[in-house]
C-alpha positions in Angstrom: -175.4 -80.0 -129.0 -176.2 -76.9 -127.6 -173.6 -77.2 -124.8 -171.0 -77.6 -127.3 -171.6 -75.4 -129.7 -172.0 -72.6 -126.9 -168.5 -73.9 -125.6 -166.5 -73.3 -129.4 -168.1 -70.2 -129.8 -166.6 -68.8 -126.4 -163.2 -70.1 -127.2 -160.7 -67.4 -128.3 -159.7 -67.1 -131.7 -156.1 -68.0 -130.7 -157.0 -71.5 -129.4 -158.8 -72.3 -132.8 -155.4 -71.6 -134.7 -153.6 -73.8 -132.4 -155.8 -76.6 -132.7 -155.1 -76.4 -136.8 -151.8 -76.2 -136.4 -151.1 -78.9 -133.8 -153.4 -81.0 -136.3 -151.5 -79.7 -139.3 -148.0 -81.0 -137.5 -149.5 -84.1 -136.5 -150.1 -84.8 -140.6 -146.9 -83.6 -141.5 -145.4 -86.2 -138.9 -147.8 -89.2 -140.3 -146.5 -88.8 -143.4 -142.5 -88.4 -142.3 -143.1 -91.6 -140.8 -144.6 -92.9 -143.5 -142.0 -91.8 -145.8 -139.1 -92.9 -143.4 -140.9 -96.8 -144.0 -141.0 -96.2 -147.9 -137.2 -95.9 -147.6 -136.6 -98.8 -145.3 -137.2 -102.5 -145.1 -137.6 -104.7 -142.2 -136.8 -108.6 -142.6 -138.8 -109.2 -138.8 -141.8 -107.2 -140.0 -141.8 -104.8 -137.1 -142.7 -102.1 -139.3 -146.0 -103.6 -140.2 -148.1 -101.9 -138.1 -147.2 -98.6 -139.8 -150.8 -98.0 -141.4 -152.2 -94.9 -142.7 -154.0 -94.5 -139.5 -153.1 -90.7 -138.1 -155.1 -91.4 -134.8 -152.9 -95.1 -134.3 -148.7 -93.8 -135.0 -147.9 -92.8 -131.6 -148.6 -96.3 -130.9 -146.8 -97.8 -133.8 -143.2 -99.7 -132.9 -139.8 -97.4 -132.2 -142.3 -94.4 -131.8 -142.4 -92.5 -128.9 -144.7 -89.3 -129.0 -144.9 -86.0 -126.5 -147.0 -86.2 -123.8 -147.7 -82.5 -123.6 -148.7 -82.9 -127.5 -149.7 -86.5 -127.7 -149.4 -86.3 -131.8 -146.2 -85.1 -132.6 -143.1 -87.6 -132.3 -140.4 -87.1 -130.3 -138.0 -90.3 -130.7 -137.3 -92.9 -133.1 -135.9 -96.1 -131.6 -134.7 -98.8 -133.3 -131.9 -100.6 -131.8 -130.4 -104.0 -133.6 -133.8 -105.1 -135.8 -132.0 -105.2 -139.1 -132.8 -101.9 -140.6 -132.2 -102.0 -144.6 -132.4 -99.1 -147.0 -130.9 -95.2 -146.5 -132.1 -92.5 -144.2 -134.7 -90.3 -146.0 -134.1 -86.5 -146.1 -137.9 -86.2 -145.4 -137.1 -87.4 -141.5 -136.4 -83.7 -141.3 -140.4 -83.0 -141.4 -140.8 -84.8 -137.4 -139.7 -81.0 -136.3 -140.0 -82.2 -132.4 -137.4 -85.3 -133.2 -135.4 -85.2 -130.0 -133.9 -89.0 -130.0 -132.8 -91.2 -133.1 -131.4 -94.1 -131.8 -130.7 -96.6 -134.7 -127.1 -98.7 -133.9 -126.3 -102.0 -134.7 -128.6 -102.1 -138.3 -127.9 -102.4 -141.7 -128.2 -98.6 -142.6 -126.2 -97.6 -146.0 -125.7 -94.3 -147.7 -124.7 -91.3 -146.2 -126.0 -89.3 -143.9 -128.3 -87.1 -145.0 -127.5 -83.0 -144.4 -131.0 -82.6 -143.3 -130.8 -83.7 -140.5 -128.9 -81.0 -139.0 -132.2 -79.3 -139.9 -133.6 -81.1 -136.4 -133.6 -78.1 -133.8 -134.8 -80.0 -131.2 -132.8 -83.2 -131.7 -130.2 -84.0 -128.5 -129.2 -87.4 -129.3 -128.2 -88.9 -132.4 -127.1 -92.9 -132.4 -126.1 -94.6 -135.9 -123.2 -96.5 -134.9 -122.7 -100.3 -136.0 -124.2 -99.7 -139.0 -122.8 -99.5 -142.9 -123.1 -95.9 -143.3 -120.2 -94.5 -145.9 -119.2 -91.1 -146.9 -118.7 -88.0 -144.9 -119.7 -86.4 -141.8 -122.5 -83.5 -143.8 -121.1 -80.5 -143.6 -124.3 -79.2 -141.4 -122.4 -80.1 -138.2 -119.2 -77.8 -139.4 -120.3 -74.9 -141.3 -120.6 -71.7 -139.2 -122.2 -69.9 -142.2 -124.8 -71.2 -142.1 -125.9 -71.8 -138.5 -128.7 -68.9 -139.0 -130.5 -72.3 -140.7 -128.6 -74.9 -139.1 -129.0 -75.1 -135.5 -128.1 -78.2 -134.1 -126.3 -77.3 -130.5 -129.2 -78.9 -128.6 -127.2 -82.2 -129.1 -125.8 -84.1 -126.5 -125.1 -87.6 -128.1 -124.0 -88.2 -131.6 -122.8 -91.9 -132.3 -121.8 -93.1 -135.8 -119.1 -95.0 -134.5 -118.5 -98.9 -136.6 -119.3 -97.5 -140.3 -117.3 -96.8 -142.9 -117.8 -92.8 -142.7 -114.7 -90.9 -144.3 -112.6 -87.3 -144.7 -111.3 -85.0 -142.1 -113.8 -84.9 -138.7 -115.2 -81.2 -139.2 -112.9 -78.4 -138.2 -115.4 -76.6 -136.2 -117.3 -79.5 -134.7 -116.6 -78.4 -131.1 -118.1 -75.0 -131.9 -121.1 -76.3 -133.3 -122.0 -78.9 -131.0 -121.5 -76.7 -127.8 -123.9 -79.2 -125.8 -122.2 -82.7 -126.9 -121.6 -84.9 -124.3 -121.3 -87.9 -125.7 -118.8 -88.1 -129.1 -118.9 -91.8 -130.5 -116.7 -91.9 -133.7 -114.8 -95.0 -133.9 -113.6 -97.6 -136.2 -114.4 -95.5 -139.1 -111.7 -93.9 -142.1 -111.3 -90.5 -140.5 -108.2 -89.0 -141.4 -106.5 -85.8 -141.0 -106.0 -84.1 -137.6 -108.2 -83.9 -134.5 -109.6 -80.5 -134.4 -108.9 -77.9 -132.1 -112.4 -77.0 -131.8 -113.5 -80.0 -129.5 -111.8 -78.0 -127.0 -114.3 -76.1 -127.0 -116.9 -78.8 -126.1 -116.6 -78.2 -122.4 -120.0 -80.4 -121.9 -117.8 -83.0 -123.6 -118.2 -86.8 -121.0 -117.1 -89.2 -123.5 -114.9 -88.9 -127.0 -114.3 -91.8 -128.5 -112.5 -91.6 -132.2 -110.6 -95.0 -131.3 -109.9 -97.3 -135.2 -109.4 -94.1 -137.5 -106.3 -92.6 -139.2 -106.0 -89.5 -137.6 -102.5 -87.9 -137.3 -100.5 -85.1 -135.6 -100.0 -84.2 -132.1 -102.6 -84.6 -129.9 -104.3 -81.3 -129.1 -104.5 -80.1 -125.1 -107.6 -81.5 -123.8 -107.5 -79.6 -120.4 -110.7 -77.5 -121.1 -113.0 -80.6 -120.7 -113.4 -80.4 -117.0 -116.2 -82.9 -117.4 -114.6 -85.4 -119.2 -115.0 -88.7 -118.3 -113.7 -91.3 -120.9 -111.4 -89.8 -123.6 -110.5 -92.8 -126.4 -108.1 -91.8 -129.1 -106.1 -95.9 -129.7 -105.4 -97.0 -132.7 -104.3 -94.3 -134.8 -101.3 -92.6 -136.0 -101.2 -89.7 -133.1 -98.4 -88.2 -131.4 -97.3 -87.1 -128.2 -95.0 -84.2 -129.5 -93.7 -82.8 -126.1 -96.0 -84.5 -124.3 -98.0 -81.4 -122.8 -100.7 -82.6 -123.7 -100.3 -84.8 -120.9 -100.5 -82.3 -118.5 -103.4 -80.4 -119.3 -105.4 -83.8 -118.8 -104.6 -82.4 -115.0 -107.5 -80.0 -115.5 -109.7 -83.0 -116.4 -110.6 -84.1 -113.0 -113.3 -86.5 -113.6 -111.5 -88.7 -116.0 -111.6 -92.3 -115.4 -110.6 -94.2 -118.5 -107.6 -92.7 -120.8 -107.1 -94.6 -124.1 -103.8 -93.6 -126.2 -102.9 -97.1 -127.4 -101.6 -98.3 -130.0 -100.2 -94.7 -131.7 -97.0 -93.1 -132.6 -96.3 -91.3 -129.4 -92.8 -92.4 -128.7 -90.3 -90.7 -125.9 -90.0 -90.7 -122.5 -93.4 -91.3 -120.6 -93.0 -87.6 -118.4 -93.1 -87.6 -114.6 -96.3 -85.4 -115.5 -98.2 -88.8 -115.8 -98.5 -88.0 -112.0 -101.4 -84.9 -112.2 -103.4 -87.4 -114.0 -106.8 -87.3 -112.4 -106.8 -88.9 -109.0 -110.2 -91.1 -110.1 -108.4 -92.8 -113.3 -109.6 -96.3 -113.3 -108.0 -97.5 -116.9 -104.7 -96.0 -118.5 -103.8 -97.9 -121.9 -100.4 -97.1 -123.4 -99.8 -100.1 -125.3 -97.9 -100.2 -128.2 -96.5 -96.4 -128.9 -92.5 -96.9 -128.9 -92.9 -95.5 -126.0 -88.8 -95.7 -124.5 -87.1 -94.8 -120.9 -87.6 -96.1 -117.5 -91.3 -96.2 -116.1 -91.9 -93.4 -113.7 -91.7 -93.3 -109.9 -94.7 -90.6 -110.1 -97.2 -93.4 -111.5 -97.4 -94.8 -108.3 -99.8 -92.0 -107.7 -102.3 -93.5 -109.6 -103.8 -94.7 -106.8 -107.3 -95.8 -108.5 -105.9 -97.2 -111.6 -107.2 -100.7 -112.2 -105.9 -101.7 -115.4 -102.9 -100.6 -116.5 -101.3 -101.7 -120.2 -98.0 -100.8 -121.2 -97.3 -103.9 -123.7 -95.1 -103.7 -127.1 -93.2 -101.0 -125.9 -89.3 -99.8 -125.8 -89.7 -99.7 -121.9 -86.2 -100.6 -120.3 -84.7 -100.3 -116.7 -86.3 -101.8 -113.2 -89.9 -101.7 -112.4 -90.8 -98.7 -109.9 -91.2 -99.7 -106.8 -94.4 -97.1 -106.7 -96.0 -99.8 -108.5 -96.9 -101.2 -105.2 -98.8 -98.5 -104.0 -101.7 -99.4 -107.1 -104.0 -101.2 -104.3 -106.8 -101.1 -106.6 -105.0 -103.0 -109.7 -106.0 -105.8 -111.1 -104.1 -105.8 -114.4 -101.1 -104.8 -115.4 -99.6 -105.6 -118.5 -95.8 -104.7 -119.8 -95.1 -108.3 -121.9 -92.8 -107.0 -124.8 -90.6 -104.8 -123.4 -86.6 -104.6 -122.5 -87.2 -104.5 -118.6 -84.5 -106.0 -116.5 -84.3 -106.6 -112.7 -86.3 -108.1 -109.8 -90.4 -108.0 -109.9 -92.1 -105.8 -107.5 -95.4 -106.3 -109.4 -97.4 -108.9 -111.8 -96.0 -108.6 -115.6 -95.4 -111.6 -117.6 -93.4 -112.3 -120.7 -90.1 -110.0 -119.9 -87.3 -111.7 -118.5 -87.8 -111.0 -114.6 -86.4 -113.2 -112.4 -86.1 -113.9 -108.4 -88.4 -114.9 -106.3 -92.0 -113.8 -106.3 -92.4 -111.4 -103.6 -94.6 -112.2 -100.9 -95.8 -108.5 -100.6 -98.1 -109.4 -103.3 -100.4 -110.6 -100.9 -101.3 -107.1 -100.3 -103.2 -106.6 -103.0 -106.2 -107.7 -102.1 -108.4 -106.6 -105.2 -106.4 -108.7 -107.6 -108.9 -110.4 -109.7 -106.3 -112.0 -112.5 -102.3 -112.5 -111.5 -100.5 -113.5 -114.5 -96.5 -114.0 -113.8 -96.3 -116.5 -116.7 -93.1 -116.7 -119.3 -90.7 -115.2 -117.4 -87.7 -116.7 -115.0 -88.9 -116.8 -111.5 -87.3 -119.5 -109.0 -87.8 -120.6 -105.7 -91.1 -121.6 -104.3 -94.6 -120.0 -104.4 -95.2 -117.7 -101.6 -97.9 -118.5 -99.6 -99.1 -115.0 -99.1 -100.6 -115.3 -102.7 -102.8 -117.8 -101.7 -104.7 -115.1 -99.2 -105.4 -113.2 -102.0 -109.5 -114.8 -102.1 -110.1 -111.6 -104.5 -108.4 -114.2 -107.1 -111.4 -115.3 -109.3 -110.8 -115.0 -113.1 -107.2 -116.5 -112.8 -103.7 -117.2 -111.7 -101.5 -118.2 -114.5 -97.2 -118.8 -113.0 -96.8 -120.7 -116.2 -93.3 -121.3 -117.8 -91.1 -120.1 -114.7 -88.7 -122.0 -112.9 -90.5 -122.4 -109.6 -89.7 -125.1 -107.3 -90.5 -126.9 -103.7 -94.4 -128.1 -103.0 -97.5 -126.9 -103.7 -98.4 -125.3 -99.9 -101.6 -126.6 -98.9 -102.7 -123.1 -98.2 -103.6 -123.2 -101.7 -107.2 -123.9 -100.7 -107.3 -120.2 -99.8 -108.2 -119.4 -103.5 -111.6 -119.9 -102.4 -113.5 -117.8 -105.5 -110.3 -118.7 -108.1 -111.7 -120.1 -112.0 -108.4 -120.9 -113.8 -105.5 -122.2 -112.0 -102.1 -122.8 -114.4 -98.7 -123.5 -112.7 -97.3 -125.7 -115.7 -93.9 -126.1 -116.8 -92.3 -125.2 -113.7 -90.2 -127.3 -111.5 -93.0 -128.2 -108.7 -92.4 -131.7 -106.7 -94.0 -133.1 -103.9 -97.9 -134.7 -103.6 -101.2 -132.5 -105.2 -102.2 -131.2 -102.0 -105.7 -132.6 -101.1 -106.5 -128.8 -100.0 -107.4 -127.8 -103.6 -110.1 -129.8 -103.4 -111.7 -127.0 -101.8 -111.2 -124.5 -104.7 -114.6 -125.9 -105.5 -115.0 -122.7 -108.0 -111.6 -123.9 -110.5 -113.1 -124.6 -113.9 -109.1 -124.9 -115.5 -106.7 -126.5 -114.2 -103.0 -126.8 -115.6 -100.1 -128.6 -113.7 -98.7 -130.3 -116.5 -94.5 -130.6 -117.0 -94.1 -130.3 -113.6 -92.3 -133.0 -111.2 -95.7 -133.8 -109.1 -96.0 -137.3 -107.9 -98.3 -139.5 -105.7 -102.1 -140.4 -106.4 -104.7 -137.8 -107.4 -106.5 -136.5 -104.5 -109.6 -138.0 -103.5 -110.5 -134.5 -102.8 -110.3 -133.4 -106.7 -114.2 -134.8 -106.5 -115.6 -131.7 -104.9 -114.1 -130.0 -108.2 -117.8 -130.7 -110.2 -117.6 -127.5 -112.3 -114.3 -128.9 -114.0 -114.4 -128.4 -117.8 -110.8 -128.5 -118.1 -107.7 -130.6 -116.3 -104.1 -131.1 -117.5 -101.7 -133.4 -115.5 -99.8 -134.6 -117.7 -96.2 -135.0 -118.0 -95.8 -135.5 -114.2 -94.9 -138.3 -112.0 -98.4 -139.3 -110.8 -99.4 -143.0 -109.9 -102.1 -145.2 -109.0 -105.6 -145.3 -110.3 -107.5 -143.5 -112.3 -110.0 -142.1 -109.7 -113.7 -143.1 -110.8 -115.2 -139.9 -109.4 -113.9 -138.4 -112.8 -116.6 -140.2 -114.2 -118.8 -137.5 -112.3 -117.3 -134.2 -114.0 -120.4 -134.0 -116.1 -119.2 -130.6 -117.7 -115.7 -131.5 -118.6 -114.5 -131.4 -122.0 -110.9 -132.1 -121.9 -108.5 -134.8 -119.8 -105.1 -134.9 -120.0 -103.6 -137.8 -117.9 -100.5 -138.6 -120.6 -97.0 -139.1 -119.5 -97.6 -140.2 -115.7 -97.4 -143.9 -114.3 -101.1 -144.1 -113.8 -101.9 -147.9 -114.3 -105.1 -149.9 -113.9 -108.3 -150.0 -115.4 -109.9 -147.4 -116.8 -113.4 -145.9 -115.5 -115.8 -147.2 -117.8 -118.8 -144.4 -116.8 -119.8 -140.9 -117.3 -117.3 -139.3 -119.2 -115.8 -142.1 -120.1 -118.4 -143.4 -122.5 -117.7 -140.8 -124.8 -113.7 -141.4 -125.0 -113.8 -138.7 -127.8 -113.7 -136.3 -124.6 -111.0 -137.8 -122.9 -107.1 -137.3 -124.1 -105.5 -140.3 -122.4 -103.2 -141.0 -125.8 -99.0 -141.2 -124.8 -96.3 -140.1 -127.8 -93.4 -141.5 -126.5 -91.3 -138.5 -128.0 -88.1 -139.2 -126.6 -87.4 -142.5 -128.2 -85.6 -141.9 -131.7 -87.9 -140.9 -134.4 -90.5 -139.7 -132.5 -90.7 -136.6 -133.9 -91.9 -138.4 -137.4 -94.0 -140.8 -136.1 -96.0 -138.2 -133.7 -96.6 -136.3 -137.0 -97.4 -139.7 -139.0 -99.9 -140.5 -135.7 -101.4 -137.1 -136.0 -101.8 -137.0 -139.8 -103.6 -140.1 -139.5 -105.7 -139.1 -136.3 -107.0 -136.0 -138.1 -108.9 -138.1 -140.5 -110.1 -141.0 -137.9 -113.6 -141.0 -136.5 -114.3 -143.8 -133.6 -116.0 -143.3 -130.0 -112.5 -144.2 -128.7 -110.4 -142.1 -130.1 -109.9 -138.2 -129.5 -109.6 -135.7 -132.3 -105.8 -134.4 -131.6 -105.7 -131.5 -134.5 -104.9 -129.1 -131.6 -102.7 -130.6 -130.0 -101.0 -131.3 -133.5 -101.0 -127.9 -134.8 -98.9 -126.7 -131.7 -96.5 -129.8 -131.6 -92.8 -128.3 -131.3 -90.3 -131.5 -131.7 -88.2 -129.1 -129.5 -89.9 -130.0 -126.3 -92.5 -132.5 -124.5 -96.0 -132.1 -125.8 -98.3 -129.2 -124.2 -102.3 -129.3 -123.4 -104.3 -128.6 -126.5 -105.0 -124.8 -126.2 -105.0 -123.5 -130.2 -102.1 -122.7 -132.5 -100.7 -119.6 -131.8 -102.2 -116.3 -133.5 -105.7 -117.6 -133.2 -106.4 -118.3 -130.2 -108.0 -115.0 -128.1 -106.0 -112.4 -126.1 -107.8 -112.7 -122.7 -107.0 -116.4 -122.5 -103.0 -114.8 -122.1 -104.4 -113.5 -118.9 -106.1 -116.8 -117.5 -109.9 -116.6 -118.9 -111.7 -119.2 -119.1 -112.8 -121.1 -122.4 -115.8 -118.6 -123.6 -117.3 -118.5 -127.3 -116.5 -115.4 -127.1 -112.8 -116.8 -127.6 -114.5 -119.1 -130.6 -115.8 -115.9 -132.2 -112.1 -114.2 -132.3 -110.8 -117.2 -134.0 -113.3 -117.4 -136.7 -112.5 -113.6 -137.4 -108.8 -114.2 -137.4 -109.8 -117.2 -140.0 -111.7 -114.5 -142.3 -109.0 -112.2 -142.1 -106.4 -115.1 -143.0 -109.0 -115.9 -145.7 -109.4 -112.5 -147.2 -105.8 -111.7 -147.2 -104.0 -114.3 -147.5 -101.6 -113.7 -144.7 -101.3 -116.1 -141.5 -101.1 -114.4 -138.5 -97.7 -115.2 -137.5 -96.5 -113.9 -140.5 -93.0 -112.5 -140.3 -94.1 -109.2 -141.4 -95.9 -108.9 -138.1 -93.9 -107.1 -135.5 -93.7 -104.3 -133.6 -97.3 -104.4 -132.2 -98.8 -104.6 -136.1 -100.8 -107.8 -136.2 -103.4 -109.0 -138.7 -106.6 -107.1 -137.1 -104.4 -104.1 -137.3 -103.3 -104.7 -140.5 -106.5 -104.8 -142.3 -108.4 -102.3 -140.0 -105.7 -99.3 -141.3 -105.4 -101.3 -145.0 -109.8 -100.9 -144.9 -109.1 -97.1 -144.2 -107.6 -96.7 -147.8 -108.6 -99.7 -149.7 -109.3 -99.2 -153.3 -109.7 -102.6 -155.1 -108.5 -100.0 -158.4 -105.0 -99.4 -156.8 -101.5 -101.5 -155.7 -99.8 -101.5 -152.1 -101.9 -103.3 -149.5 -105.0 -103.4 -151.6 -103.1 -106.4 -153.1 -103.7 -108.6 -150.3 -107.4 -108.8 -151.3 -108.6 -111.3 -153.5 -109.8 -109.5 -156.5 -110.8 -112.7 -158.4 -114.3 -111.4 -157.6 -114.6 -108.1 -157.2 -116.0 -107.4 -160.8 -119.6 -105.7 -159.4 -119.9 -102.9 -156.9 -122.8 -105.7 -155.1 -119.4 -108.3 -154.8 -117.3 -105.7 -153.7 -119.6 -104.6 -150.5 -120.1 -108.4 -150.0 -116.5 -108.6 -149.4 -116.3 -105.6 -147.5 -119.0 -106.5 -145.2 -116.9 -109.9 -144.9 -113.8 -107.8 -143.6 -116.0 -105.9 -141.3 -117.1 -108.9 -139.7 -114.1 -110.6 -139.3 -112.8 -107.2 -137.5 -115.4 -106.9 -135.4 -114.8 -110.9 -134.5 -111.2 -110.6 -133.6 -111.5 -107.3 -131.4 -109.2 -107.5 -128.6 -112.3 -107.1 -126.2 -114.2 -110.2 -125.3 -117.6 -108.1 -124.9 -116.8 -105.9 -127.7 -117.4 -109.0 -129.9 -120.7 -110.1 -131.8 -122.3 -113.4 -130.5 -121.7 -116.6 -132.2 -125.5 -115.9 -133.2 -125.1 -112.7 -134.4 -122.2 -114.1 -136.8 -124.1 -116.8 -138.0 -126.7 -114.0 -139.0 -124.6 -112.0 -140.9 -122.4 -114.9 -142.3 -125.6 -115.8 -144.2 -127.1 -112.3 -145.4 -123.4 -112.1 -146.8 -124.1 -115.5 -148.4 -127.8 -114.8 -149.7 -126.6 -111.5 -150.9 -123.6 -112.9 -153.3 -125.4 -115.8 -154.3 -128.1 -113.0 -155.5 -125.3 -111.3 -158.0 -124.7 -114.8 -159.9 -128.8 -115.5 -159.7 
């Protein structure tokens, strides 16, 4: 005792204040905490172990404290664990908060102004959330930075909530530190401001689903920038200089400007673009003229998308200096002439080039809907880069399959249907032991199926229909223990049929023939599906797909989904996913909640139903006309069933995004299908 006492009464005054104060600040952050659980609810528990313990918080769940001052917080992190309730002003009193990281909750409210209180706070994170109202003015008022001082952030998300008004006119002036700018799919409106210039530290902006307008401002100042994401609003290009400054932005890998109002002629400029550009999306903008010569120098550029635009002329030749591409997109367009490079859906004809076989990073080749003739180059069948898919669908291609095929060693969907192929399968792609699609159908293919097709064990989907094949049904099929869909109609196969494996669940198998070129087909296909969508039996298949997409116009196609539901990437050869599952359920809630299909005549011109209600969300009112309308208002009586319907629309948005991995998981919807449920059966309880 004597020890200690000697050693406090030699410590220095100083050192006794400190120890007050440190313990004074390590109160005042128990209690924040504290307070912060008051105000929120957690349907996991995880905030349980929040106790009125001050020795115990640091070890509490999401907390992370200092390790130079082992008491005071220093981040907050709670990432997808259901959050409920509204962020408390009195998070303000953790004064060494550096890192809030809350995305993907159930967060409502605003944002609270105190926040910008945090001095010390460098990243903010409350995207995916339900947050509403504005951006607080803390982030924009230069009066009264002597008491608001955020410009230590680097990362402020609040991207996926329902946050509206005009960004903050000074925003780039007040967060002079910001890397990281995550705004999207929100109701901003108004223009960008001029003041993110300013941000030189600026990596990432993305402000991608809003309603922002005017000419986009001259980005060149933002030497760092690395990703700069401004689809999906009502932008425009003006004289395109803004183009050019993006010059000065020498780090810039992915430039997002889809699906705006830029119009004109895409400049020769596009050619200063920085040398390390990876993705260019200029999709849907009215965009008019010839493509340039100059985008040739590109010569990084791996996805390129230049869809649903007013593109005319040839395709540059420049194009085949993009070594590095893997997708290109220009469906929807006027262009004209021979193909120097992979588009689909123009009207391109000629043969394909062989010079194709060059690019040897091509992950996914789609040719399809166009008029291509002559025979299939073998060079294409070098390219062992090919692994998501090659899709030469709906051309007018001719002569043998070339038993080079086998080359397409790493290749996952292969569809060369409806064409004019003849000759035997070649037994050589049996060795594309990777396919896990593959299409032949309406083609002119005779002989037996190869013996080789039993190295194909990761089959889950085969089509060879409407052919000319004979024989057997091979028995090895009975071995495909992941497929989930055989089409063998319209051939001469005769025989028995294999009576193991697969074939003890018929309900699998699609082995049913409509003769539809005898009279009257048409009506008794339709008779035989009406009946077939109502018929349960081991034997029989379930044809409502195939149904849904019958045209009386022409022979009957593979089952793939009606059109407008079925997901974008499977345009591109992707395989079956529940990812492609989850878009269709969100274009079914979006059909649901509007009451529009999406092949509704009012949908050209790029505007489809995703689009539709993400810019009809930005100024919904369920009080006024116009698209508002759309809504069912039958029960939209309470504010509680209006945000049930809202967080309805929200989900069926986020289901149908055009990006697989943007999408929620099949769990995730299920989740939030029944909180929706739980919460409108509450109103009535």
């Amino acid at each position: 005792m004597a020890i200690v006492l000697a050693s406090l009464l030699t410590l220095p005054a100083y050192s006794l204040g400190a120890t007050r104060y440190l313990h004074n600040e390590s109160t005042s952050d128990l209690q924040a905490l504290l307070c912060f659980k008051l105000h929120v609810s957690n349907p996991a528990g995880l905030l349980a172990s929040w106790r009125n313990d001050s020795n115990q918080f640091c070890g509490w769940f999401g907390v992370t404290c200092n390790k130079k001052h082992p008491s005071r917080v220093i981040a907050l992190d709670f990432e997808s664990v259901e959050l409920h309730g509204q962020i408390p002003p009195c998070i303000v009193n953790l004064t060494l908060l550096r890192r809030i990281h809350w995305p993907n909750n159930q967060l409502t409210g605003q944002i609270p102004d105190e926040l910008g209180r945090l001095n010390s706070l460098q990243y903010l994170n409350l995207s995916l959330n339900n947050l509403s109202g504005v951006i607080p003015n803390t982030l924009s008022s230069c009066f009264r930075l002597q008491t608001i001082d955020l410009s230590t952030l680097a990362y402020l998300g609040v991207g996926m909530n329902s946050l509206t008004g005009e960004l903050p006119y000074s925003i780039g002036n007040t967060l002079p530190n910001i890397q990281n700018l995550i705004m999207q799919e929100n109701q901003f409106r108004g223009q960008i401001p001029t003041s993110l210039t300013n941000a030189t530290n600026l990596q990432v902006l993305n402000i991608r689903y809003n309603a922002l307008h005017g000419i986009v401002p001259h980005f060149g100042t933002l030497s760092n920038l690395i990703e700069l994401n401004l689809g999906m609003n009502q932008l425009e290009a003006g004289d395109w200089s803004f183009l050019s400054s993006l010059a000065n932005c020498t780090q810039l890998v992915r430039l997002y400007l889809d699906g705006n109002i830029l119009q004109g002629i895409l400049p020769s400029s596009i050619a200063g673009l920085s040398k390390s550009l990876e993705q260019l999306f200029l999709a849907a903008n009215k965009i008019s003229g010839t493509i340039p010569q100059e985008i040739g120098h590109l010569s990084n550029l791996m996805l390129l998308r230049m869809e649903q635009n007013l593109l005319t002329g040839n395709l540059p030749s420049s194009l085949g200096n993009l070594q590095n591409l893997y997708l290109l997109s220009l469906s929807q367009n006027q262009l004209s002439g021979q193909f120097p490079l992979s588009v689909r859906e123009n009207n391109l004809s000629g043969s394909i080039p062989g010079a194709l076989g060059r690019c040897k990073n091509l992950e996914t080749l789609n040719l399809s809907y166009n008029s291509f003739y002559g025979s299939i180059p073998i060079e294409i069948f070098t390219l062992s880069s090919l692994s998501e898919g090659l899709d030469l669908s709906h051309n007018q291609l001719s002569g043998n399959i070339p038993p080079e095929i086998s080359g397409l060693i790493n290749l996952g969907t292969l569809i060369i249907s409806n064409n004019k192929l003849s000759g035997k399968i070649p037994s050589t792609l049996g060795e594309c032991v990777h396919l896990e699609s593959l299409n032949m159908e309406a083609n002119l293919l005779d002989g037996t199926i190869p013996e080789s097709f039993a190295n194909l064990r990761g089959i889950i989907m085969m089509d060879l229909s409407q052919n000319n094949l004979s024989g057997q049904i091979p028995e090895f099929i009975e071995n495909f223990d992941d497929i989930k869909l055989l089409n063998l109609s319209f051939n001469d196969l005769e025989g028995q049929v294999p009576t193991g494996g697969i074939f003890q669940n018929a309900s699998e198998v699609f082995v049913q023939v409509f003769k539809l070129d005898q009279l009257g087909a048409p009506r008794s296909f339709l008779a035989e599906c009406k009946a077939l969508r109502n018929t349960r039996h081991r034997n029989l298949v379930r044809v409502i797909s195939a149904c849904s997409t019958f045209d009386p116009s022409t022979s009957l196609m593979g089952p793939r989904g009606s059109i407008g539901y079925i997901a974008p990437e499977y345009g591109f050869g992707c395989k079956l996913s529940t990812e492609g599952d989850v878009y269709s359920y969100g274009i079914i809630i979006l059909e649901m909640m509007t009451r529009r299909r999406p092949t509704d005549e009012m949908f050209t011109n790029g505007l489809d139903l995703h689009k539709y209600v993400a810019k009809a969300c930005i100024t919904l009112s369920f009080d006024d006309g116009g698209v508002a309308n759309d809504f069912d208002h039958e029960n939209l009586s309470t504010a509680g069933a209006k945000d049930c319907i809202m967080r309805l629309i929200k989900l069926g948005l986020s289901c149908s995004l055009e990006t697989p991995k943007d999408r929620p998981t099949m769990q995730e919807v299920y989740d939030e299908v029944i909180t929706i449920k739980e919460a409108f059966a509450a109103l009535s309880g």
